[in-house]
Structure formats: structure tokens, C-alpha cells
N, C-alpha and C positions, 0 to 999 in steps of 0.2 A: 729591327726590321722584320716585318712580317714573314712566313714561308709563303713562297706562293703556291695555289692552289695546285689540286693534281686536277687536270680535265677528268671531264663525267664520262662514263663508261656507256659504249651502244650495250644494246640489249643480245647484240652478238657475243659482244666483250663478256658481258657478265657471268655467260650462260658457259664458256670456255673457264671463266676465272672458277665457279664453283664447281665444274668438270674437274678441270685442273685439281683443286686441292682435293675433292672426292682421293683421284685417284692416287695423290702423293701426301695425305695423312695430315698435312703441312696445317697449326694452327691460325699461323698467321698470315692473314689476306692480304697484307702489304708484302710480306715477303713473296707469297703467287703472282702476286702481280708486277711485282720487278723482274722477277721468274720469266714470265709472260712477254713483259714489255723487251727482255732482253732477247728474246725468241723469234721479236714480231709477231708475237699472238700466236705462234705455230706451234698449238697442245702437243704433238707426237714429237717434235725436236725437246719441245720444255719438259714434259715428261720422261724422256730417256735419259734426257742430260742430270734430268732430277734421279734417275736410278743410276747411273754412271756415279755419282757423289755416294750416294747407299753402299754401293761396292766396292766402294774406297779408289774411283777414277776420280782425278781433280775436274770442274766444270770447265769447260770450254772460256766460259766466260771471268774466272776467280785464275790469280796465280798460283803456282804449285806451291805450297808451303816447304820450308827447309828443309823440314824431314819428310817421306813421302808418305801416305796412307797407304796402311798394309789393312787387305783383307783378313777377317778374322775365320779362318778355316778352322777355328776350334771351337766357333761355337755349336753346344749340343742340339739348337732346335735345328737345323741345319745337317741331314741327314744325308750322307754322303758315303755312296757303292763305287769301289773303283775297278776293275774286272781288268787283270796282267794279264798278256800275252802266255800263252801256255810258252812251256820250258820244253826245249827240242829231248826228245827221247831216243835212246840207244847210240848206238857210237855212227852209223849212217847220220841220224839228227842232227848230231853235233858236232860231226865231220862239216856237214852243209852248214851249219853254221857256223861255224869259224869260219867255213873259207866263204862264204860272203859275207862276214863281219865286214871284211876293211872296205870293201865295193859299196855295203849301205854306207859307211861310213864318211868314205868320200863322198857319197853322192848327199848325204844330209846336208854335210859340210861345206860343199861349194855351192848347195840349194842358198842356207842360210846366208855364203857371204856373198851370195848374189844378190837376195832378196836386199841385205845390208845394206850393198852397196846401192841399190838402184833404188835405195830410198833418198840416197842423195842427189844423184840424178833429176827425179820428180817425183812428188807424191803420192803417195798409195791412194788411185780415185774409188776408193772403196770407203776412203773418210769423208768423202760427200755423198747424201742420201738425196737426190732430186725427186726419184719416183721410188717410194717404197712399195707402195703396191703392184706397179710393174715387174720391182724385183721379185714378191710374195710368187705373183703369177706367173710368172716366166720360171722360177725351179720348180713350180709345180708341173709346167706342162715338159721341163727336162726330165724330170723323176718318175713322169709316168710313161715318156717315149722311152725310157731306159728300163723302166723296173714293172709297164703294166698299170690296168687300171684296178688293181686288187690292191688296193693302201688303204689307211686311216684317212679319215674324213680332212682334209686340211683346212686351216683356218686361211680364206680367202680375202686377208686385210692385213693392215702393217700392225707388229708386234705392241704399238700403244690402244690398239683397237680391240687387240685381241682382250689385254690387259682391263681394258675396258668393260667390254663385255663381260668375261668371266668373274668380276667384279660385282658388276650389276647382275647377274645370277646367281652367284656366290656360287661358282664351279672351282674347280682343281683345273690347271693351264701347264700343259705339259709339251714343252719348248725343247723341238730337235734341232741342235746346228749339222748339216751337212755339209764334212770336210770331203770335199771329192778326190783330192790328192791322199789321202789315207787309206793304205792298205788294206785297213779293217772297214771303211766305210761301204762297198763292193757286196760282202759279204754279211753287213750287218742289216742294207735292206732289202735283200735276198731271203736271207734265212731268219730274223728277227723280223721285221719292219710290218713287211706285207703277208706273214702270216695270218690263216684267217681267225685264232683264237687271239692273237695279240687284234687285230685290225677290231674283232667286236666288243675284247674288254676296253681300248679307247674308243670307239665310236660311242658307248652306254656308258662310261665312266666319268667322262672330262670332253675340256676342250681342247684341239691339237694344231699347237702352229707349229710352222717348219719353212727354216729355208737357206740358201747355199753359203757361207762366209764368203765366197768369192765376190756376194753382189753387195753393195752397199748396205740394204738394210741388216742382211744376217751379220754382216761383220761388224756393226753397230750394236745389234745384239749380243756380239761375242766379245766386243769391248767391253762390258757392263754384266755379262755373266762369267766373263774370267776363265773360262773351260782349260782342261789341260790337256785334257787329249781327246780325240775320238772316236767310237762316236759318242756323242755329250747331250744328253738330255735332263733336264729341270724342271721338278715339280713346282709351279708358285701357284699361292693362297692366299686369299685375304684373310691375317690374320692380325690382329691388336691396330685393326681399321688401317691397315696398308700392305698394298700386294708384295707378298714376303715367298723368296725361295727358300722351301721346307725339304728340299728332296735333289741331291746331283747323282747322275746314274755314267759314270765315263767307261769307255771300253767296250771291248768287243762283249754284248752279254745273251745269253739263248733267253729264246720265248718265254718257256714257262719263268726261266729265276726275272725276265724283268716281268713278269707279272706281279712273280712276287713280292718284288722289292715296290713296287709301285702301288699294291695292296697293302704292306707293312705300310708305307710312307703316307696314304690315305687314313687308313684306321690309326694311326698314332697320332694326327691332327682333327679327326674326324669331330672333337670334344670343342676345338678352336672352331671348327666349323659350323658347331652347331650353335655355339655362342655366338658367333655372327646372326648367322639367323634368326636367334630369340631376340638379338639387342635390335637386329634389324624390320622384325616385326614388331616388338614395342616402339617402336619409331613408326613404325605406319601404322600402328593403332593409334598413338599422341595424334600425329597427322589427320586422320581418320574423325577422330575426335575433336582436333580442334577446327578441323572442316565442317562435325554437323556440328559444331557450336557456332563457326561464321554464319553456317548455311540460317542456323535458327534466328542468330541477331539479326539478320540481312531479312529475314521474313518478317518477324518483328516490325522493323524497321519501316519493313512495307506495307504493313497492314497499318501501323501508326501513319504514317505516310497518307497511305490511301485515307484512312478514316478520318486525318485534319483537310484531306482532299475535298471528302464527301461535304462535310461540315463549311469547309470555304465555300461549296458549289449551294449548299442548303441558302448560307448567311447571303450570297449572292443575290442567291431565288429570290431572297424574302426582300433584299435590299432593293430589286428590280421591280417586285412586285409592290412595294410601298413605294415605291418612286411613279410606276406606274398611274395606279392611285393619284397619287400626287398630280402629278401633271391633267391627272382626267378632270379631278377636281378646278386646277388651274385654267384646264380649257373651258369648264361649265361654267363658270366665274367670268372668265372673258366673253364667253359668248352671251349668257344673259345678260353682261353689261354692255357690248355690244347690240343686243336687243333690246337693251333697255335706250340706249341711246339712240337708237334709229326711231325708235318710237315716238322719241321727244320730238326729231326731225319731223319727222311726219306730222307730227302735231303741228308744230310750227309751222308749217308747210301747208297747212290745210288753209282752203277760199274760208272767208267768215260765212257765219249763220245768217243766209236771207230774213227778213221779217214774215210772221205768218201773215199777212194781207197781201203782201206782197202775188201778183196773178202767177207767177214762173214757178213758185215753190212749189216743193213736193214732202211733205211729211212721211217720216218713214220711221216703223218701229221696228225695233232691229230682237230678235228674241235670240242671245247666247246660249250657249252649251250648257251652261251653269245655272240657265232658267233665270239669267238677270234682263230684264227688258233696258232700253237705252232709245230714247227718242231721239230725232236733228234734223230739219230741214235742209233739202237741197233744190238746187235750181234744176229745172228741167236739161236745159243745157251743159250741164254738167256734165262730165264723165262719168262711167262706173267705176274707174282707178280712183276716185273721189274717193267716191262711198268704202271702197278696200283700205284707202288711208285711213280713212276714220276708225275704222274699227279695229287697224292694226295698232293705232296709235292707243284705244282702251289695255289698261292693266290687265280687265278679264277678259279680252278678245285670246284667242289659244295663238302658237306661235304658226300656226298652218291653218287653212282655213278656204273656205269655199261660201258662195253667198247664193240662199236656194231660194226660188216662190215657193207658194203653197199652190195657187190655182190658177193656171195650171202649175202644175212642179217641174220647173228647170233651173237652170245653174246659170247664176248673170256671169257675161265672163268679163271678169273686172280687170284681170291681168291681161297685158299685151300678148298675141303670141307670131309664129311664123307666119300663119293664114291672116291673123285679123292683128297687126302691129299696133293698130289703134284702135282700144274698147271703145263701143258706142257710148252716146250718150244717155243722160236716163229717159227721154224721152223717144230715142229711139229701139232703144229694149222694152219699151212698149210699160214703163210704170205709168200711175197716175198719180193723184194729187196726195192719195191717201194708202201707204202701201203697208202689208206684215212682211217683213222679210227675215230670214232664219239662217242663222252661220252655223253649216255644219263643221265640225273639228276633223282638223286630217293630219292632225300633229303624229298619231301613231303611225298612218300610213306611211 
């Protein structure tokens, strides 16, 4: 039995499916789009869920395996600053610290088995992300009603956009979780954060998201980046074609060393960065190239195009114009057989020849265009439409024609018209017995 088919993809779908693998490396485009379909099509739940797997979180959608996936915290591309709490100094320090040892202690204590407990209660609504970019915007406008408008440029989109972006630029994406309940948090974007040498080596360096683990999207984030403590920031890069975290900075750390350490962590990758760039300019050179080789075949194409165009409208011309021909031919054909045939009418049609003794007759020599003379007898009584028969009916009479005296010179009007419907007759056009009469030709008029 056959598989049945997968339905065809909209052009929305598709444009997500190759987004998608872009930013999750993933060879195989059936495996994206299982990915996808399990998502409802929603890139930024598929894509995080697809990094949550990377960082060894099981998918939402797969069971957990027997054994659990452990992160590999040893491996070397994966460059990791962790900055301890300084150690209380002199016997005052360490007086106060002992004796609020047992007070944090409880209070961690009963934090934790509260939080425990009240996961059984009801769920932590921070595992549902509705509006990630409300969350994005919403710590941002807490962080600057708390801390000023003197920060790092923040990234104003949910953390698969950001991911995106910094992709399709090939930037370095340096990812703050802010734990607000962390002692060190307070004072890290006080005296670290919003510094104005730190705030201008990321605004010129990178790109920079940030946002609260309290809201849904940052704590989705913090599922999938594993942090241990705070504050916790991660460098990620695209590198070997998938956005890889090359850099963790945890702990309370001062300006200048996380400069440092964020310059160390740029120039030790800088080498993977630049090979992105070359593989990804030889890619838009192919591109590039094999655009003007469409561009050329598609002109080609056109100009052959146009030129059997030109050629069809030529063979057309010539076809119109020999038909043209044709048919004028066919009409000259018709009509002189048509004029040949009225003629014969005419002929047939004509009174017979009176006898010359006859007292009514009128002799009449008729001189053509052609200089052929034609004698015939008609009766006085006759009409002049007679005499136009006769002559229309001769072979050498022209096909238009007029019938002139000489003395005086006038024009018999042998045809009917509006004023005289009926031609006289020859005796009232004033012939005699013995007439010259002369057809002028008005065939060209």
C-alpha cells in the first residue's frame, strides 16, 4: 500500500521551513518540517525547542530517554569565566559571616522547598511563553525605570529573532539572564552593566539581548542556556553553519575584566568568523553568478523569442500580402466576367437593326477610343439608352463611357438620371438620318 502523500506547502510554509533549518544547521528537510508541523508552524517555539535538545534539555515533544542527557561542560570550544563571591576578610568579616550563615541558610532553604512544593500545587506559568516580545519589552522598560537610560542598546525582539538576526549578519549575540532575586544582580547593573566603556564596547561590538528569568521568554532561555548562577551572560556565534555558545561569563564580574574576557572570547573565534564570511561570500558570488547566467539565458531566450516573433509577423505580412493579391486578382476575374456577362445581356437585349430604306432609320458611325469606327442603324424613336447598349455590349467599347457630337459638341445623355429618369429619344436629341458620333473613355475617371 502506497504512503500517502504529504500536502504541498504555502509559500508562507516554505519561506519558515528554509528560515528554520538556516538557523538550526539541520540537513534534513523532512526532519524541519516534522519539527515545524509539531510547533504549528511557530519558528521561535521550533527553534528554541530545537536548542533546548542542543543543550541536552529532552524536546517537549520526544520522551525522556532512560538515561538523562548531560551537558558537556568540558568541552574546550566553549569558553567558560566563573567570578566567586570574594571570601569575608579579617575576623569582623568572618564574625558576620558565620553569624548570618544559618539566616541565609534557612532562608535558601525554605525559599527552595517552597518553590518545591508549589510546583505541585500549580505549574510554573513561566513554562508558557504567549507573548515573548511583551516579555523582551516589559524588562526592558523595568531596567531602565530602575537602573536609567544609560545601558546597552537592547535587542527589542524574542531571543529566536535575535538569534536570527545576528546570523544573517554574522555578529557575536551576547545573551544577559536577569535574576532579580540575586544579590549580586543589584550591583552588577549598577557598576558593570551601564557603565559607559562597557555600554560602548557592546553597542560597536555585537548584538545584545536581555531579559528577566521571571517572564516566560527569559526563563525559556534559561532552560536551554543551563546557567548556574548570576549574573550569566553568553556569547553565541555562528559557527560550523549553527548558532553555537562559544563564551559563559557567570558571576559578579567588574568592567574592565568583562571586557576582557569578552575580547579574549571574540578574538579566539574571530578565525571561525571569518570563515563564515568567506564560505558565505563564495555563496553569494555562486548566487551572484548563477543569477547573471539566468539573467543571460532569460535575455537569450528573449531576443530568440522576439526574433521567431519578428519572423512570424514578416511570414504573416507576406502571407496577407499574397492573399491580398489573391483575392484582388479573384475580384478582377469576377468582375470582368461579370462585365463580360452583362454585355452579352445587353446584346441580347438589344431592338434588331431597322433596314436602310426603311423612312425612321438613322445611321450612325460610332468612332471608339481605339480609333475603331462601328456603323448600325437605329430608329428615330428610339432611345438613347439604345445606342449606350450597343456600345456597351461591343468588346472594344471601355467599361465607362460618355457619347459626344462633334457640331455642335455636347454629351447625349443616354443614361437615366434624377432630373431626366427617362433619356430622350434620338429624334428628340435632335440627330438626323446620318450622324458621327464619338465615345469618349471615362474608365479612369
Amino acid at each position: 500500500m502506497a504512503a500517502p502523500e504529504e500536502p504541498e506547502l504555502s509559500q508562507a510554509q516554505t519561506e519558515k521551513l528554509l528560515q528554520f533549518q538556516d538557523l538550526t544547521g539541520l540537513e534534513s528537510m523532512d526532519q524541519c518540517r516534522r519539527t515545524l508541523e509539531q510547533h504549528n508552524w511557530n519558528i521561535e517555539a521550533a527553534v528554541q525547542d530545537r536548542l533546548n535538545e542542543q543543550e541536552g534539555v529532552p524536546s517537549v515533544f520526544n520522551p525522556p530517554p532512560s538515561r538523562p542527557l548531560q551537558v558537556n561542560t568540558a568541552d574546550h570550544r566553549v569558553y567558560s569565566y566563573i567570578v566567586s563571591r570574594p571570601q569575608p576578610r579579617g575576623l569582623l568579616g568572618w564574625s558576620y559571616y558565620l553569624i548570618m550563615l544559618p539566616f541565609r541558610l534557612t532562608y535558601y532553604t525554605l525559599l527552595d522547598i517552597f518553590r518545591f512544593a508549589l510546583r505541585f500545587v500549580r505549574p510554573d506559568p513561566r513554562g508558557r511563553v504567549t507573548d515573548p516580545v511583551g516579555d523582551v519589552v516589559s524588562f526592558i522598560h523595568s531596567f531602565e525605570e530602575k537602573y536609567g537610560q544609560s545601558h546597552p542598546v537592547f535587542y527589542q525582539g524574542t531571543y529566536s529573532q535575535a538569534l536570527n538576526d545576528a546570523k544573517r549578519e554574522l555578529r557575536y549575540l551576547l545573551v544577559y539572564l536577569h535574576g532579580e532575586d540575586h544579590q549580586d544582580t543589584d550591583q552588577f547593573c549598577r557598576s558593570t552593566l551601564c557603565t559607559e566603556e562597557v555600554v560602548t564596547f557592546l553597542n560597536t561590538r555585537m548584538l545584545f539581548w536581555a531579559c528577566s528569568t521571571s517572564k516566560p521568554e527569559g526563563y525559556r532561555v534559561s532552560q536551554a542556556l543551563r546557567e548556574n548562577t548570576y549574573p550569566f551572560l553568553a556569547m553565541i556565534m555562528l559557527k560550523d553553519r549553527k548558532m553555537t555558545v562559544v563564551g559563559r561569563l557567570e558571576g559578579l564580574i567588574q568592567p574592565e575584566d568583562l571586557i576582557n574576557q569578552l575580547t579574549f572570547i571574540m578574538e579566539a573565534n574571530q578565525t571561525h568568523l571569518m570563515s563564515e564570511r568567506m564560505e558565505r561570500e563564495e555563496r553569494n558570488q555562486t548566487q551572484v553568478l548563477r543569477q547573471q547566467q539566468d539573467e543571460a539565458y532569460m535575455a537569450s531566450l528573449r531576443a530568440d523569442q522576439e526574433k521567431d516573433r519578428k519572423k512570424r509577423e514578416e511570414e504573416e505580412q507576406v502571407r496577407q500580402e499574397e492573399e491580398k493579391v489573391r483575392q484582388s486578382v479573384l475580384a478582377e476575374e469576377r468582375r470582368l466576367q461579370t462585365l463580360e456577362e452583362e454585355k452579352e445581356r445587353k446584346s441580347e437585349c438589344l431592338p434588331p437593326e431597322p433596314l436602310a430604306d426603311d423612312p425612321e432609320s438613322v445611321k450612325i458611325v460610332f468612332k471608339l477610343p481605339n480609333d475603331t469606327r462601328v456603323e448600325r442603324r437605329f430608329l428615330f424613336g428610339q432611345s438613347l439608352t439604345v445606342i449606350y447598349d450597343f456600345l456597351f455590349s461591343l468588346k472594344e467599347s471601355p467599361e465607362k463611357f460618355q457619347i459626344i457630337t462633334n457640331f455642335p459638341r455636347r454629351v447625349l445623355p443616354c443614361l437615366p438620371t434624377e432630373e431626366q429618369p427617362n433619356p430622350p429619344t434620338l429624334k428628340e436629341a435632335g440627330l438626323s438620318r446620318s450622324e458621327v458620333l464619338f465615345v469618349q473613355d471615362l474608365t479612369d475617371d
